[in-house]
Every structure is written in C-alpha cells, then in structure tokens.
N, C-alpha and C positions, 0 to 999 in steps of 0.2 A: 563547397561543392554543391548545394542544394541551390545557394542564389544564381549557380549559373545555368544548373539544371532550369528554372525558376524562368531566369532569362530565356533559355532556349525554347520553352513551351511558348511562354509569350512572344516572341519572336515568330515563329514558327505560327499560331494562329495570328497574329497579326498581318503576316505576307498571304495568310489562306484565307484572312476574308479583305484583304485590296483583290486579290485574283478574283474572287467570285464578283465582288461589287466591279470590278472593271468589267467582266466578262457577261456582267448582268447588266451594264449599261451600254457596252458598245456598238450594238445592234440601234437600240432606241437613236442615241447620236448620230447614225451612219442615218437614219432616216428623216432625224430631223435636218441633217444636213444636206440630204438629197432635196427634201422639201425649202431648206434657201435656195439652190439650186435653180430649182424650178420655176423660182417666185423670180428672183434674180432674171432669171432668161426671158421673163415675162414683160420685163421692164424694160427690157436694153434691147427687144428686137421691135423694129417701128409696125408692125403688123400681129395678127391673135393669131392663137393656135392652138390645139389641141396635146393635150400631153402624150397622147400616141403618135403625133408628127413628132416628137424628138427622139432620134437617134443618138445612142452612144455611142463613138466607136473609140477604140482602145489601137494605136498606131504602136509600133513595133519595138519604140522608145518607153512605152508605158504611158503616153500624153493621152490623155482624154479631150474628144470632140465631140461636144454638142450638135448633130447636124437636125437643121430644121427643112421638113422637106412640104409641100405641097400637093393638094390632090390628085396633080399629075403627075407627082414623084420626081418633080424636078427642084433640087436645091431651092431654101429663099435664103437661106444663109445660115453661116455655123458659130459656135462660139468655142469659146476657150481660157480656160484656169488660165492666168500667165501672173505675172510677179517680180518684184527686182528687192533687193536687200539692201538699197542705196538709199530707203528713208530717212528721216532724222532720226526716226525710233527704232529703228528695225525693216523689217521686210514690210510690202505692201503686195496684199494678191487681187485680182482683179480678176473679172466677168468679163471677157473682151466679144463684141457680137461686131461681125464681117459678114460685108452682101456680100453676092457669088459675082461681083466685079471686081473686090478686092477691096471694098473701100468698109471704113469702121461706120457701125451702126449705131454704136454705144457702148458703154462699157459700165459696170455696178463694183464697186467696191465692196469684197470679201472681208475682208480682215485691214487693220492696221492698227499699229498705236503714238499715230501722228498728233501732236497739241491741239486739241479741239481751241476751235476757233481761230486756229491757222493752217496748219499741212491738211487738219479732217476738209478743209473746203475744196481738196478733191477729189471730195462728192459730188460736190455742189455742180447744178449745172451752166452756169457763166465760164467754169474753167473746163470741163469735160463736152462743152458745144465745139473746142476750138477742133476737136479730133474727128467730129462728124466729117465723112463722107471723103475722107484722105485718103492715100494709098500711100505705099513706099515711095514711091516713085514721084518726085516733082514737091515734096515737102521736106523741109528741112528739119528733123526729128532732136532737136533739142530747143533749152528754154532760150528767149532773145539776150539773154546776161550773158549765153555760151556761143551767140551768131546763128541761134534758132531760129523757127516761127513760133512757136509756143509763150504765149503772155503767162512768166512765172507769176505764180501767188503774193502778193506783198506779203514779207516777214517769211516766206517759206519757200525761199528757192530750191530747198535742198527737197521736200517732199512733191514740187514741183516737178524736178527731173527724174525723180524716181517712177509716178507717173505715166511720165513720158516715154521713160525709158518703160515703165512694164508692158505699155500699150505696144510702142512698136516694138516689141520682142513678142509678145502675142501675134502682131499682123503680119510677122515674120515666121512664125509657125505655122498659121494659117494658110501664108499665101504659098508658099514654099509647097504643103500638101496638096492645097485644091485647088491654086490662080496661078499656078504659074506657067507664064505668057498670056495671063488673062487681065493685066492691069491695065488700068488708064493712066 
C-alpha cells in the first residue's frame, strides 16, 4: 500500500510540473512562431513592408490570412498556411504568398521531414521558380510523371507532388476568398 501511495505522489507531481513547464513555455513558442511567420512573409512577397501592413484575418473556417496591404490600403497580396500529408515522410506545410491577380508569388517551407538532399530540395529555388506567377487557371497542377507541368525532383517524385499539391490547395483558398472572377 505505501509503494502505490509512493507512485501516486510521484505521479501526481510529475503531470504538475509537465503542466506548469508546458504552460510556462507556450506563450514564449507562440511568439517565436509568429516571429518565423514574419520572417517567412518577408521572403516570399517580391516587395518590403512594414509589419503594421500585415493583416491577420481569421475566415469563418478558422483559416488564417496574411493580408498585405499598401499605403493606399489597397491589397499587394495575401498569403497562407496551406499543407498536404502526401510527403514521403509525412505532412508538408507551406507559406503560400498570392498577388491580388491570382497568381503565386512564392511560397517558404514551414515544416517537413522530407530526405535532405532529396524531397528537402523543395526549398530550393530551381523547383519552387516553376510556381511563380500561375494561377489555377491554364496550368496543369501536377508533376509531368502524372501528365503535369511541374518538373518532379529526381529521386523525389512523391515530395514533389505533395508540393504541388500543397501550393495549389493554398491558391485554391486564396483565390476562392479574394480572386474569384479576378484570374488570368
């Protein structure tokens, strides 16, 4: 009876200090996460900006948009978390950045745990140029292995269309909210 008493004390603070340390760090992470965020949005919109031109807004889904707007408060483009679980390794999440014509700006790689030195190339910008300045509309949204336009990765077809696929599910969020009947 005492070794379970024994247990249950140790038990008992052990779940009371994961709760404190979790609740003492998730603040700290939420900000360093906002701060990749930031940096991310920095890179992937082909113009500067001011961290008071971005707008969050939170759509009725729960999807978060980055809107970037101009001194005349007119749109220069928005971006968007987007993501596909069809990696080699897993999920891939992605930074997607859309002008206010519909077309992709760029896009930063969030997270993944694709084979460096194969699926991680894309990063890289040889495989991530081919997405500049498309819209839904008039591009064939898979890799050329599947009757694409997308040049897959050698050795990584499978994190190639994952990719692919996240981008244009992001530009399908996008354009759906802010472009649509505004594509070329």
């Amino acid at each position: 009876m005492k070794s379970v008493f024994v247990l249950t004390i140790i038990g008992f603070f052990s779940a009371l200090l994961l709760y404190v340390t979790n609740d003492i760090t998730k603040v700290p992470i939420e900000k360093a996460m906002e701060r990749v965020k930031v940096e991310a949005l920095r890179q992937i919109f082909p113009f500067e900006f001011k961290n008071d031109d971005i707008k969050t807004v939170i759509d009725e889904s729960g999807k978060e948009f980055f809107e970037i707007k101009g001194e005349d408060n007119n749109l220069k483009g928005v971006a968007v978390e987007t993501s596909s679980n069809e990696g080699y390794s897993g999920e891939i999440i992605l930074l997607l950045a859309v002008s206010p014509k519909g077309e992709v700006f760029d896009y930063s790689v969030l997270a993944h745990k694709e084979t460096p030195g194969l699926g991680n190339k894309i990063e890289n910008e040889p495989f991530k140029k081919q997405f500049k300045d498309k819209t839904l509309d008039g591009f064939n949204w898979k890799v050329k292995k599947d009757g694409g336009f997308v040049d897959e990765l050698t050795a990584a077809t499978i994190s190639s269309r994952a990719a692919t696929d996240a981008v244009k599910k992001g530009l399908e969020v996008v354009s759906k909210k802010y472009f649509s009947g505004n594509k070329k």
